[in-house]
C-alpha positions in Angstrom: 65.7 -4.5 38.4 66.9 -4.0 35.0 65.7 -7.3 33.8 62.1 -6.2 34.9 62.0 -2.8 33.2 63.5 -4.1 30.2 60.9 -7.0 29.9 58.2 -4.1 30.6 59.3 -2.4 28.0 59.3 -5.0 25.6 55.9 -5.9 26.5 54.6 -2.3 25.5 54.7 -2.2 21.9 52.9 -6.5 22.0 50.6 -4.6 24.0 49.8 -1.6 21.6 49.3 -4.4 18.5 46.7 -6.4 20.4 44.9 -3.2 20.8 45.0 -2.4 17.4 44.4 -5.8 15.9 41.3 -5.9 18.4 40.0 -2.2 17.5 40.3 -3.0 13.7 37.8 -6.1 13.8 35.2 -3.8 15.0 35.5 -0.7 12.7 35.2 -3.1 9.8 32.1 -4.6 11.4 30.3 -1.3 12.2 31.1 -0.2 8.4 29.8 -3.4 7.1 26.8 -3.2 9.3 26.2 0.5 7.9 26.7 -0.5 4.3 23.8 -3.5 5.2 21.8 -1.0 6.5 22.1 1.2 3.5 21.0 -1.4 1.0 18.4 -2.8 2.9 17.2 1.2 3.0 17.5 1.4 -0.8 15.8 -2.2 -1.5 12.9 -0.7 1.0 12.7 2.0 -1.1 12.9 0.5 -4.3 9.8 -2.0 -3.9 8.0 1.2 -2.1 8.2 3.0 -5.4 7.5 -0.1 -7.4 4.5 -0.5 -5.6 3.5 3.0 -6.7 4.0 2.8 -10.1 1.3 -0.5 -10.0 -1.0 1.3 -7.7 -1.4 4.8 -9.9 -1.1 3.0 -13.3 -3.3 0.3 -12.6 -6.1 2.3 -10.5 -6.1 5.3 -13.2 -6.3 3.4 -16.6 -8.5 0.6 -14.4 -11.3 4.0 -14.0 -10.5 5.3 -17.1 -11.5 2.0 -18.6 -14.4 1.5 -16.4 -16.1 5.2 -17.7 -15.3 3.6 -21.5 -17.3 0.7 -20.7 -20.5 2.5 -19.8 -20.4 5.6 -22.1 -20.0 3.3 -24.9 -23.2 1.1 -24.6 -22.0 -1.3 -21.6 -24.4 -1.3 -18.8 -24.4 -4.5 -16.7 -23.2 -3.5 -13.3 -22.6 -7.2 -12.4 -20.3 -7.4 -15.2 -18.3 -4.4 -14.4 -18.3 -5.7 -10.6 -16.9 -9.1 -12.0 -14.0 -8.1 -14.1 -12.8 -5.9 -11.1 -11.6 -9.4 -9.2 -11.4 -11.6 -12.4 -8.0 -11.2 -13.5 -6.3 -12.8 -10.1 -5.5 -15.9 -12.5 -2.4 -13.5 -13.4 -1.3 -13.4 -10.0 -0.9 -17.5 -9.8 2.4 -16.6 -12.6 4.1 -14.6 -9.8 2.8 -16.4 -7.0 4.0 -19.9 -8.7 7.5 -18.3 -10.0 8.2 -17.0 -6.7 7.6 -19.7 -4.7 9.6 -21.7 -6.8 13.1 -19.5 -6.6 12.3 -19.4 -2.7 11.5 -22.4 -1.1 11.9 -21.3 2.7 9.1 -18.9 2.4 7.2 -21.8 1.0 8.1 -24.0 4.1 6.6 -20.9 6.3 3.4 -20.7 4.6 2.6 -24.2 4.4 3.5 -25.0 8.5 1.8 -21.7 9.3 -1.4 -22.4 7.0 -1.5 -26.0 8.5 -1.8 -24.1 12.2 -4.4 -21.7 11.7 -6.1 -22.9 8.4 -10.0 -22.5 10.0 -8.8 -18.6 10.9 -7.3 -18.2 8.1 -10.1 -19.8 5.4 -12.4 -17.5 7.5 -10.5 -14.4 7.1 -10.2 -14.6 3.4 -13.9 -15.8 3.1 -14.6 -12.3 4.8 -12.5 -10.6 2.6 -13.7 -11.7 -0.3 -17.5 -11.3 0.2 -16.7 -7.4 1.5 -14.5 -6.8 -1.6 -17.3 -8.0 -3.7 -20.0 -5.6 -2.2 -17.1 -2.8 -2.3 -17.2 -3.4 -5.8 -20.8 -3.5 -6.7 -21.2 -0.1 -5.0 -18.4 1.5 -7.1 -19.5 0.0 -10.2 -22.7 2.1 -9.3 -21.0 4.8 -8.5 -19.0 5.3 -11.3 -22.4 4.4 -13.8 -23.9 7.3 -12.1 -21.4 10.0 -12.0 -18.7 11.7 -13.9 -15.7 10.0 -13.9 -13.6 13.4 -12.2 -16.6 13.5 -9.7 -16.3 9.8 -9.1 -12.8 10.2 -8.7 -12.8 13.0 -6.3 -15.2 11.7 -4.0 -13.2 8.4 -3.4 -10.8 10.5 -1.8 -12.6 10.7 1.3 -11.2 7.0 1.3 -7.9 8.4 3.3 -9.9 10.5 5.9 -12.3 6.9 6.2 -8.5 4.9 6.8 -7.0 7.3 9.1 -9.9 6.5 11.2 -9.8 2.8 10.7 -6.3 2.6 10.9 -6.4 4.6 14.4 -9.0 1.8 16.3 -7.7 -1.5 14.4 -4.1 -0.4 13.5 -3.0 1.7 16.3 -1.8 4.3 13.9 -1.4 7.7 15.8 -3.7 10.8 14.8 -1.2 13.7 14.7 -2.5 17.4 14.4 -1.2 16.9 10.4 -2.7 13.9 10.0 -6.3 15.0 11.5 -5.8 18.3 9.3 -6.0 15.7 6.4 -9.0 14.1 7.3 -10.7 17.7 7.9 -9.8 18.5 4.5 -11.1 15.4 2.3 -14.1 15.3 4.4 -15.0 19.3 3.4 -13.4 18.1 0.0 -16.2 15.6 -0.8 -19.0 17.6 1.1 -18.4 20.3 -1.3 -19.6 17.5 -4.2 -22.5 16.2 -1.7 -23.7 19.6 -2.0 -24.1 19.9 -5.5 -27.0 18.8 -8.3 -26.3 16.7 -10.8 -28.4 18.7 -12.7 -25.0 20.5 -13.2 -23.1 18.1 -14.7 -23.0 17.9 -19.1 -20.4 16.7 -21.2 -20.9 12.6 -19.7 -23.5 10.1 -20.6 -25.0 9.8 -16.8 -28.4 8.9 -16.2 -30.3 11.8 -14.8 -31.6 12.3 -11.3 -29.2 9.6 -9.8 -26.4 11.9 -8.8 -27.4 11.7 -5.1 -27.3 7.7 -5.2 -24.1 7.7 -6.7 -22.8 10.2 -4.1 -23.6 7.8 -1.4 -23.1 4.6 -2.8 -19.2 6.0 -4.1 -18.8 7.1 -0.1 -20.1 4.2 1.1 -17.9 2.2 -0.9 -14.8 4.6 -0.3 -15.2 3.9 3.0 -15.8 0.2 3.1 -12.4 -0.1 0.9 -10.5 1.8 3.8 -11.7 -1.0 6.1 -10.6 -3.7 3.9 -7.3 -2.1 3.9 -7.2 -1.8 7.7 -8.5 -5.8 8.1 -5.9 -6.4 5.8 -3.0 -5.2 7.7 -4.7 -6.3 10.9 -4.1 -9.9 9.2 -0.4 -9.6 8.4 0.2 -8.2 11.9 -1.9 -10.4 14.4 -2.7 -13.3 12.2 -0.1 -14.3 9.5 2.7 -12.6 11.2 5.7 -13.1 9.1 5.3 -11.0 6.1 6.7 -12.8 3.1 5.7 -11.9 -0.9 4.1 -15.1 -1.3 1.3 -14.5 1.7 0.6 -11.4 0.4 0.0 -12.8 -3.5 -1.8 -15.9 -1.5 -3.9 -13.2 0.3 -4.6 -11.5 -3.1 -5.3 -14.5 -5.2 -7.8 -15.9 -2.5 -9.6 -12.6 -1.5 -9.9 -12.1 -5.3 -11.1 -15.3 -6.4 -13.7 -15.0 -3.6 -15.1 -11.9 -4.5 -15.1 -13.0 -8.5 -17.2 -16.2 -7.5 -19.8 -13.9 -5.1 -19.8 -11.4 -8.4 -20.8 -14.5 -10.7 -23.4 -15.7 -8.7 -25.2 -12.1 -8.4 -24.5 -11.6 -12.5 -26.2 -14.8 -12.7 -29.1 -14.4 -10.0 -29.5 -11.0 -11.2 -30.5 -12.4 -14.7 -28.1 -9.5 -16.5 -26.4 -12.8 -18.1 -28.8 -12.6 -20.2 -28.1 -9.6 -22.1 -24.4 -9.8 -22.0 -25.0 -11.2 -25.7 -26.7 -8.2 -27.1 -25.2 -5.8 -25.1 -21.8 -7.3 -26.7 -23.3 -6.6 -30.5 -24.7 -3.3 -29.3 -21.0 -2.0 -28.0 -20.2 1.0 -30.4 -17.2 0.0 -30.8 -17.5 -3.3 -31.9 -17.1 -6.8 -30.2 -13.8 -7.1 -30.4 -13.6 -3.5 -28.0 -15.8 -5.1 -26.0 -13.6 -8.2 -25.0 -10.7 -6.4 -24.9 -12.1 -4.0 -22.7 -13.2 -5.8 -19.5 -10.0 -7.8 -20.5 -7.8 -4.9 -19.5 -10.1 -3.5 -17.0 -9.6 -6.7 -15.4 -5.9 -6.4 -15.3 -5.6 -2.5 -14.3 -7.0 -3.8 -11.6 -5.0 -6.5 -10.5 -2.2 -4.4 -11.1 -3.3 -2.1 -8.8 -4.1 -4.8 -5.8 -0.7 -6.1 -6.4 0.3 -1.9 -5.7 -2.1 -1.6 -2.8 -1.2 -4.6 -0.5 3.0 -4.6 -1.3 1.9 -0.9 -0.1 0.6 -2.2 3.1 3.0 -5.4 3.3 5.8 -2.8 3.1 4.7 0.6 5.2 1.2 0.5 6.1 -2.8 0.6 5.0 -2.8 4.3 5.5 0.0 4.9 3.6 -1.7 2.8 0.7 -4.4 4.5 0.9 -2.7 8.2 0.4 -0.9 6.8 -2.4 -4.4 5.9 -4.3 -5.3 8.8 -3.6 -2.5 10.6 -5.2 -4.7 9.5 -8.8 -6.8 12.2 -7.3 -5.5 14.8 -10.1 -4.5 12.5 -12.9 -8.3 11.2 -13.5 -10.2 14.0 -13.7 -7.7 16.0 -16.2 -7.7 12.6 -18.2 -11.7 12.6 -17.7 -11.7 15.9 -19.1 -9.6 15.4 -21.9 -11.2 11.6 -23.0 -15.1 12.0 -21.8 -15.5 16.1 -21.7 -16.2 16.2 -18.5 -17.0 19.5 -16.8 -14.6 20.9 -14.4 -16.3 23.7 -13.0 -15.5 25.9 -9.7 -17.0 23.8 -7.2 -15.0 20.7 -8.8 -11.4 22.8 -9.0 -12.0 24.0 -5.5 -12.8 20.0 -4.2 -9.1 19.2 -6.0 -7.3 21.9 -4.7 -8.8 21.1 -1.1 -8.3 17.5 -1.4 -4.3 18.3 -2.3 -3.9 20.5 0.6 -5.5 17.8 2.9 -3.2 15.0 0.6 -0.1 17.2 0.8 -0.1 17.7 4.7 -0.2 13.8 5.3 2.9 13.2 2.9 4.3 16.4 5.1 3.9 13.6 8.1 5.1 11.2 7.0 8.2 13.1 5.8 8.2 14.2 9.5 8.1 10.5 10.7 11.3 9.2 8.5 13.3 12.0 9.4 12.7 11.3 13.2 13.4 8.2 12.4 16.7 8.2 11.0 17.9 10.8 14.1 16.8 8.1 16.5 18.7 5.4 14.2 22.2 7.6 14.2 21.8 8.3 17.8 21.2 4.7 18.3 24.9 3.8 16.4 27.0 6.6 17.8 25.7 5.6 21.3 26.7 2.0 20.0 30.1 2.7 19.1 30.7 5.0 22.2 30.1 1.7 24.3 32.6 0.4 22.1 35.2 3.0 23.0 34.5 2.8 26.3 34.9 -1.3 26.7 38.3 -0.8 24.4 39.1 1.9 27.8 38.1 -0.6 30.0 40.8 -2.7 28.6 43.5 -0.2 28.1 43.2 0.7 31.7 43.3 -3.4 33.2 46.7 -3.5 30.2 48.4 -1.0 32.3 47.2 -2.2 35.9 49.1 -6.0 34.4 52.1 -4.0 33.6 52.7 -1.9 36.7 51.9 -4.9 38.5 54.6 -6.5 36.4 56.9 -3.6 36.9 56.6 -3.4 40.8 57.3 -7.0 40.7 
């Protein structure tokens, strides 16, 4: 009887090392897994804010530049509709040094692109001719209005997205987020409203204010549904989401709506007086080049911005984040092209901030949900653990008072 209590109690302490050598394995993997989760959350957030450094710059210099061309003698709106998708020969760099560091993403593309080529040649064939109408109306748009009105208006853009977003996208219309839309749409009827008999300072034509109001809204929203088509495409079409479908989705849509922008500078006949239009620029020829050079790349910058924006949270969320320009153009339209900002105009911004401000409140709601249903999610996690580790304390000592009795 000795023999057996001494042999239990030699078994104890072998007993109380396996537990420990088995509990450490698992702490180091649940703090390993939390550091991974960590970086991923900071990488996220790193190309998130990337993306919104390309999407403010490029669509705020891109306007800016666009106002320069017409008040200083340009005034072919095929032209200006052109340069808008030109410059996506810039994108083939990226799209060619990326796919060369990373060749599984490659492999993806090509075996998925081989599947559904018809769908997708279609899709991108649909993209491109909507872009190129989107960008014909706010080549209008911005010839006929103020630059600060312009810009204001195309924030109706978000309330347009919410609602595309919530039939294509199934993104949910919270009270905060229908607030927004409330807000830009009484923000841009407040310009609707007003003459453009009322506007000095900016080398408009007269009595086309109204045609510019609807063509900008028209083409505000038309730019929301692109959005929500395009993120329709990554999630039921292309399905994996890698960087070089979205610069192959860019590049394509792009190049499309550059060749349907030739063909109507060309059928148009405003070809024709690109030449003296050229001599005629104030600021020389040179300016002129340069120009729709960089008005061509603002804008590619910003595409780049708008779809990693929707590649990496969603259309709506793009959409918010052009319109955060809302208050950088017209104070840079007022400084560069004198622009008036009167009452009615101050009121818009301040409305169109409110209704800006309570969808970033949202979404601010919507990550912090998010990360108490991730931490519940791990502590539940590692409670199980506990409880299995128990489990096995408990069937340890059933061994050894079955040992003992024996």
């Amino acid at each position: 009887m000795a023999d057996h209590v001494q042999e239990v109690q030699l078994h104890i302490p072998a007993g109380d090392d396996q537990k420990a050598a088995a509990a450490t394995p698992s702490n180091y993997q649940l703090q390993r897994k939390n550091t991974s989760k960590k970086i991923k959350h900071l990488k996220w957030w790193f190309m998130v804010a990337l993306n919104i450094i390309f999407l403010l710059c490029g669509q705020t210099t891109a306007t800016l530049l666009g106002r320069l061309y017409y008040d200083k003698g340009g005034n072919s709106l095929w032209m200006a509709t052109v340069v808008q998708s030109a410059g996506c020969p810039i994108l083939l760099i990226a799209y060619f040094f990326y796919t060369s560091t990373h060749k599984s993403p490659v492999k993806y593309a090509t075996s998925h692109r081989a599947g559904l080529s018809k769908i997708i040649i279609s899709i991108y064939i649909g993209l491109g001719i909507i872009t190129a109408g989107d960008n014909l109306m706010y080549s209008y748009g911005l010839l006929y209005l103020p630059v600060s009105t312009y810009s204001l208006i195309c924030a109706s853009q978000l309330a347009f997205n919410a609602v595309f977003s919530y039939f294509f996208n199934s993104q949910k219309l919270t009270p905060l987020i229908f607030n927004s839309v409330i807000l830009l749409t009484f923000s841009a009827a407040l310009l609707g409203v007003r003459s453009g008999s009322e506007e000095s300072g900016s080398n408009t034509p007269e009595g086309k204010y109204p045609l510019g109001f609807v063509l900008t809204l028209a083409a505000s929203a038309t730019y929301s549904l692109i959005l929500s088509l395009i993120q329709l495409t990554f999630e039921k079409v292309l399905k994996k989401q890698t960087f070089s479908i979205v610069l192959e989705l860019l590049i394509c849509t792009s190049f499309l709506a550059a060749c349907c922008s030739v063909i109507g500078l060309f059928a148009s006949g405003e070809w024709r007086g690109l030449k003296g239009e050229m001599e005629g620029y104030e600021k020389g020829r040179v300016s002129y080049v340069m120009t729709l050079v960089w008005i061509a790349v603002a804008w590619q910058v910003a595409s780049v911005g708008t779809v990693g924006l929707i590649f990496v949270v969603s259309s709506l969320f793009s959409n918010v984040i052009s319109t955060l320009a809302l208050p950088m153009v017209p104070i840079f339209a007022v400084i560069f092209f004198h622009d008036r900002m009167d009452g009615v105009k101050i009121m818009a911004m301040l409305i169109a901030i409110w209704g800006f401000s309570s969808y970033i409140y949202q979404q601010y709601l919507d990550d912090l949900n998010s990360k108490k249903a991730s931490s519940s999610s791990s502590s539940s996690s590692s409670s199980s653990s506990i409880l299995k580790d128990g489990d096995g304390d408990a069937a340890n000592g059933v061994e050894m008072s079955t040992g003992a009795s024996t």
